[in-house]
VOMIKOL-789271 format. One line per 2 residues: number of its first residue (from 1); for each residue x, y, z of C-alpha. Coordinates in pm, 1 decimal. Example, Ala and Ser with C-alpha at 12.3 -4.5 7.8 and 13.67 -1.06 7.14 Angstrom:
1 = 1230.0/-450.0/780.0  1367.0/-106.0/714.0
END
This chain:
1 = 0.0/0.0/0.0  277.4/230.9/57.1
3 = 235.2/621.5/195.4  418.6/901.8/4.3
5 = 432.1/1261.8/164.7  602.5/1569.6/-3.5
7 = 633.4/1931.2/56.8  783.0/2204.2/-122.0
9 = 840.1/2513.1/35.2  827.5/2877.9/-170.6
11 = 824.3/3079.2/144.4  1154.9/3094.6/308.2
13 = 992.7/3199.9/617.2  875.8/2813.9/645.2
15 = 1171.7/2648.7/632.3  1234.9/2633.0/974.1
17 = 946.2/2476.0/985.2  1026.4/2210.1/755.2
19 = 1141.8/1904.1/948.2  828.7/1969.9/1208.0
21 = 552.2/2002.8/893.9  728.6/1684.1/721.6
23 = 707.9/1497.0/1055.7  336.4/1595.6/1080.9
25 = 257.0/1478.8/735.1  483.2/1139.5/788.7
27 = 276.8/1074.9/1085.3  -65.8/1057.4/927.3
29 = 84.7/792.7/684.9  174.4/505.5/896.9
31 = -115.1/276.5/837.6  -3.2/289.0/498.3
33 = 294.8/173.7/575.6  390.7/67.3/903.9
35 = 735.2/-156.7/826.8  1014.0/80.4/776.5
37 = 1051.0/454.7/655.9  1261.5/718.6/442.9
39 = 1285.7/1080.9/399.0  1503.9/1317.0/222.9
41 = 1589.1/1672.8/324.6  1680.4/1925.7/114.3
43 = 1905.9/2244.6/285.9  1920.1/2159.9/614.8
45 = 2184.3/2331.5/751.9  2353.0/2100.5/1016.0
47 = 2302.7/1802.3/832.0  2426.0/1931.9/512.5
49 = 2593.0/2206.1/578.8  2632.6/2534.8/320.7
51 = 2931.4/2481.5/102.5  2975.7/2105.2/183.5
53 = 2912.5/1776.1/-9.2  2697.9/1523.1/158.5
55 = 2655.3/1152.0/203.7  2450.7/915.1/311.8
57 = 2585.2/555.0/374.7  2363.4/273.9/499.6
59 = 2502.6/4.8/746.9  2815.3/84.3/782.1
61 = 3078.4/-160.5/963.7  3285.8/115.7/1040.0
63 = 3234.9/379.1/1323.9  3105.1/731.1/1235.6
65 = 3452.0/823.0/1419.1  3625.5/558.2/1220.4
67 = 3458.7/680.9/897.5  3562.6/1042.8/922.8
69 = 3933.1/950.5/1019.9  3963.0/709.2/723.3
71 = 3774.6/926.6/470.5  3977.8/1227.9/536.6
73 = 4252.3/1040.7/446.0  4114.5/902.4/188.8
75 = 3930.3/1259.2/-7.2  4181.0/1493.5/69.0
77 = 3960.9/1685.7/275.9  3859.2/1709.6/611.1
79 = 3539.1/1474.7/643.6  3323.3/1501.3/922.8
81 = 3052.4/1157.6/1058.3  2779.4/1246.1/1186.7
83 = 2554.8/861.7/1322.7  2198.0/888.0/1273.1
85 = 2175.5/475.2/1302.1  2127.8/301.2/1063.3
87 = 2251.3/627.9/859.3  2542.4/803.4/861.2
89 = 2591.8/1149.8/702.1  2887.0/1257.1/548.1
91 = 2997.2/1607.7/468.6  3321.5/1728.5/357.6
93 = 3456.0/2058.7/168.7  3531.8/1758.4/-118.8
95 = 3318.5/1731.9/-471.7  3007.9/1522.6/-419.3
97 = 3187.8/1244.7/-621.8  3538.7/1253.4/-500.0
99 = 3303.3/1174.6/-134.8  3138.6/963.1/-302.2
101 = 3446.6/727.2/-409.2  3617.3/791.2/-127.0
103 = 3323.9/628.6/130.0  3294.5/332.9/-149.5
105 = 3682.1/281.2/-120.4  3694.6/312.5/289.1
107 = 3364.1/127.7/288.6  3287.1/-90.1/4.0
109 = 3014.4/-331.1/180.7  2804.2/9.5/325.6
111 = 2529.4/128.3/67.4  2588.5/487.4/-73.8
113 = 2157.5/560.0/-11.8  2172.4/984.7/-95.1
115 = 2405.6/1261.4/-225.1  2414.3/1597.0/-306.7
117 = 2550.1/1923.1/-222.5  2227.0/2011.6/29.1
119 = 2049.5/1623.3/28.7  2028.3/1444.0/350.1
121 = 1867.7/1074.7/280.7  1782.5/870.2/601.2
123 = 1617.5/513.7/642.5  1514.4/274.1/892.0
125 = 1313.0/-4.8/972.4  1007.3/-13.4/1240.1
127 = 760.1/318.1/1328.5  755.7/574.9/1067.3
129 = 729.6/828.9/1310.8  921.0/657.6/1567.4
131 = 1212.6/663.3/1300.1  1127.1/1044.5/1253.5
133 = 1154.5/1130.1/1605.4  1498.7/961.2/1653.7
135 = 1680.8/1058.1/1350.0  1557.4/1441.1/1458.3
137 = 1324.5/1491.8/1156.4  1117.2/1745.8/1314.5
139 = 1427.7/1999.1/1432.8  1550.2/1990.5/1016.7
141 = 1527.7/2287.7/847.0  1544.7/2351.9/477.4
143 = 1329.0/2384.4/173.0  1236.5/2107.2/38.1
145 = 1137.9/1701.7/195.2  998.8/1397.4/71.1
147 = 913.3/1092.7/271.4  770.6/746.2/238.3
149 = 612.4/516.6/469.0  666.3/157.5/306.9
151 = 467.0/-164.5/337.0  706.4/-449.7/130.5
153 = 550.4/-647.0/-89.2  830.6/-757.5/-325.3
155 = 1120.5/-763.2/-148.1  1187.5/-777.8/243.1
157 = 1170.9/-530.0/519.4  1488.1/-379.4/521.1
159 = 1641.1/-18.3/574.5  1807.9/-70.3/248.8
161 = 1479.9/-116.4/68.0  1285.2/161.0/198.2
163 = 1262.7/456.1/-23.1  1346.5/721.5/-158.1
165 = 1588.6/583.7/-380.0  1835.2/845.9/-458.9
167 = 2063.1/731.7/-711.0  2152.3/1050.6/-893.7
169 = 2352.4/1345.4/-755.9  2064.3/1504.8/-553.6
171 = 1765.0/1281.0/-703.4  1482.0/1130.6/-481.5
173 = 1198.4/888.2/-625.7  935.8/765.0/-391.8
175 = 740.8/553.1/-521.0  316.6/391.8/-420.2
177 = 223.3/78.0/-677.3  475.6/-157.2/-854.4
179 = 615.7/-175.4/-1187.3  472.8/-541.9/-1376.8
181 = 781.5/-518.7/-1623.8  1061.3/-352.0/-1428.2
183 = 1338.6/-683.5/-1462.1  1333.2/-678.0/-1846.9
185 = 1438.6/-261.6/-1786.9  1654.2/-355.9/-1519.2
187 = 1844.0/-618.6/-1784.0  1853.7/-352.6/-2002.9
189 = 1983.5/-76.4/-1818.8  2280.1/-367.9/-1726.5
191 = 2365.0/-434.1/-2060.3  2439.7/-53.1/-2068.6
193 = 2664.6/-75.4/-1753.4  2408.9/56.8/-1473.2
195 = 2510.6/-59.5/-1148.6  2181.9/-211.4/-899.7
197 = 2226.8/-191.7/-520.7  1888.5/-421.0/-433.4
199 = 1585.0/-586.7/-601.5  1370.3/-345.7/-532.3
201 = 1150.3/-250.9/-877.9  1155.2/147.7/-741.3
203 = 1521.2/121.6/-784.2  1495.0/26.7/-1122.2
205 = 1237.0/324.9/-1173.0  1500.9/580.2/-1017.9
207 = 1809.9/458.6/-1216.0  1543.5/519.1/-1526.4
209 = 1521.8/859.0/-1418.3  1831.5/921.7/-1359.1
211 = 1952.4/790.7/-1687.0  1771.6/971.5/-1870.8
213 = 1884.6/1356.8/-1660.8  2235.1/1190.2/-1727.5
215 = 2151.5/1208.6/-2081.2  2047.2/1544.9/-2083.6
217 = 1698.3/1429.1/-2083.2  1483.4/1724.7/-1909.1
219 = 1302.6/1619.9/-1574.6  959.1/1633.8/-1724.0
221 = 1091.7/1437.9/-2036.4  1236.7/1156.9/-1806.2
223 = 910.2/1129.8/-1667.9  687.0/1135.1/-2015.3
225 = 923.4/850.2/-2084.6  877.2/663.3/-1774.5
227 = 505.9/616.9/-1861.8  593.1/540.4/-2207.1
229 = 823.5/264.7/-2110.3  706.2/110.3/-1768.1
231 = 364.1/-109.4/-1663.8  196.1/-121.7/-1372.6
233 = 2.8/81.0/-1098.8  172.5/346.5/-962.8
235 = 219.7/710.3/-801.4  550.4/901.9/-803.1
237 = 692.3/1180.1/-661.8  1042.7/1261.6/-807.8
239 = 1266.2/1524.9/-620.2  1564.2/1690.9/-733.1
241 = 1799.4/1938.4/-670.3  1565.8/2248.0/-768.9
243 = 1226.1/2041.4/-862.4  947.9/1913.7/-708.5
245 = 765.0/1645.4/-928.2  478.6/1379.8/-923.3
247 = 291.7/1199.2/-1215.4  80.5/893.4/-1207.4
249 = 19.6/547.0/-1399.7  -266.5/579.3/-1709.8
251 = -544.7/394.2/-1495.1  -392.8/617.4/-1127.9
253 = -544.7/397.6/-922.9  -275.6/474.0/-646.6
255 = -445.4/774.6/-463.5  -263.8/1105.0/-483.9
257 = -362.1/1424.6/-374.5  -160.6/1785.7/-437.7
259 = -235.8/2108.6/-275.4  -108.4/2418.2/-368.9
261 = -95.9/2798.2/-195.9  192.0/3089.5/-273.1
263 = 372.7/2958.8/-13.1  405.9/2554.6/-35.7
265 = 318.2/2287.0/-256.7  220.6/1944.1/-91.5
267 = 175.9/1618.2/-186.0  54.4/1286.2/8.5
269 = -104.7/935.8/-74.2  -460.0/1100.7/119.9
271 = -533.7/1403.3/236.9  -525.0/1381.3/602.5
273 = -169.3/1377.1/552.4  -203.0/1745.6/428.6
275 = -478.8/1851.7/671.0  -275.3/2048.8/907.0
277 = -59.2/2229.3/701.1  -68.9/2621.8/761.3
279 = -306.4/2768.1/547.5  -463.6/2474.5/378.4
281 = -809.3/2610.9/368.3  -716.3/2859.2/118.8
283 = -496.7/2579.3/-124.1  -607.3/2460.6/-472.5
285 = -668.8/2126.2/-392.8  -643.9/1851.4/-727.1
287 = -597.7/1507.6/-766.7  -343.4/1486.8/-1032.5
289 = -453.6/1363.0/-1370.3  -357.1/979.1/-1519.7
291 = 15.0/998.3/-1736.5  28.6/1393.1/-1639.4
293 = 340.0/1543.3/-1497.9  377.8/1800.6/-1283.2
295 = 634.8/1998.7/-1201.6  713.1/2319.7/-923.6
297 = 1062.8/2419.3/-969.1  1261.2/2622.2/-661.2
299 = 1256.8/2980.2/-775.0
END
């Protein structure tokens, strides 16, 4: 069944507020979803801090001490650990790749889960808002989060398989539904030399995605071809570094809801999700249309 929350702030006057509306939203969706949990952050400015690189890594076997002694070694830069178990962010004065490489060198068995120069991914298994609380979800600040309350259905309940699956420099996809045909794109995407961390068929959709932005595809484009090129029932929301984005299957079965005011754009799986954001009562209020994409971009 799956739960999917989003917001998108226009008002920097909210972001503050981010991490305690997100946490709000996350909470509504548990029912939905009540195995594990992820959420991104975008700008928050402890986690990823302005003028940094971040990193998320997944089950780590080293320390978050032992990780920033070997990785500043290792980049060239100082790198500072910060342990939000299972998670561990990363930030260093370093390119987002050369941090990248460097945590797959000093810890090839941990799972690279988010990057970006202001994206903070985290993940866990039990309570969604449980998770939340102890991660610190509702102190982050920022201007952008997505978050996803998962109930596994084709593959088990691990962190590693909750979403969002960020697999592109500062790329989310959450994902409600499943994708019918996803292995025969997954074999295909091999045979070009993409690189699969799990068996999860949203990681297949996200590494789509994000081939398609690597070849200078445009976000909307990506998504157009998505529906083109993948079966099933489903409802995504698709984050990136300055975009906000969610489209549905042809039938949209999946429930989706969007509200909009001059100061936020939300999305959830229902709208009690949505209920208690500030100044709902004066959003547009839409359920998004079958194989339509759309798209608020950070001004």
């Amino acid at each position: 069944m799956c739960g999917i929350v989003g917001l998108h702030l226009r008002d920097p006057a909210l972001y503050p507020c981010l991490g305690e509306l997100l946490t709000g939203m996350l909470d509504q969706m548990c029912d939905r979803g009540p195995d594990s949990a992820g959420m991104a952050v975008y700008g928050d400015p402890v986690w990823s801090p302005p003028g940094t690189a971040t990193v998320s890594l997944l089950d780590s076997p080293l320390s978050a001490a032992e990780l920033a002694e070997q990785l500043t070694a290792t980049a060239g830069a100082p790198v500072t650990a910060l342990d939000l178990d299972p998670t561990v962010v990363l930030n260093s004065v370093a390119t987002v790749d050369e941090l990248v490489a460097a945590a797959r060198k000093v810890a090839p068995h941990a799972r690279v889960i988010g990057s970006g120069a202001d994206l903070t991914v985290l993940k866990g298994v039990g309570n969604p808002t449980a998770l939340a609380h102890r991660f610190g979800l509702p102190s982050a600040q920022g201007w952008q989060g997505v978050a996803h309350t998962r109930m596994a259905t084709e593959s088990a309940v691990t962190a590693e398989g909750s979403h969002p699956f960020s697999v592109g420099n500062g790329q989310c996809l959450v994902h409600n539904g499943s994708f019918s045909n996803h292995m025969s794109i997954k074999h295909e995407l091999q045979r070009r030399g993409v690189e699969f961390d799990s068996e999860n068929d949203t990681e297949v959709g996200a590494r789509f995605v994000a081939d398609q932005l690597a070849q200078c595809a445009d976000l909307e484009k990506a998504l157009l071809l998505l529906n083109e090129v993948f079966d099933g029932f489903y409802t995504l929301l698709v984050s990136t570094s300055d975009s906000f984005a969610v489209v549905r299957d042809a039938i949209a079965c999946k429930p989706a809801v969007i509200a909009e005011t001059d100061r936020w754009v939300a999305m959830a799986s229902e709208y009690r999700a949505l209920a208690n954001l500030p100044g709902v009562e004066q959003a547009r209020i839409f359920e998004p249309e079958p194989e339509e994409v759309y798209i608020w971009r950070r001004s």
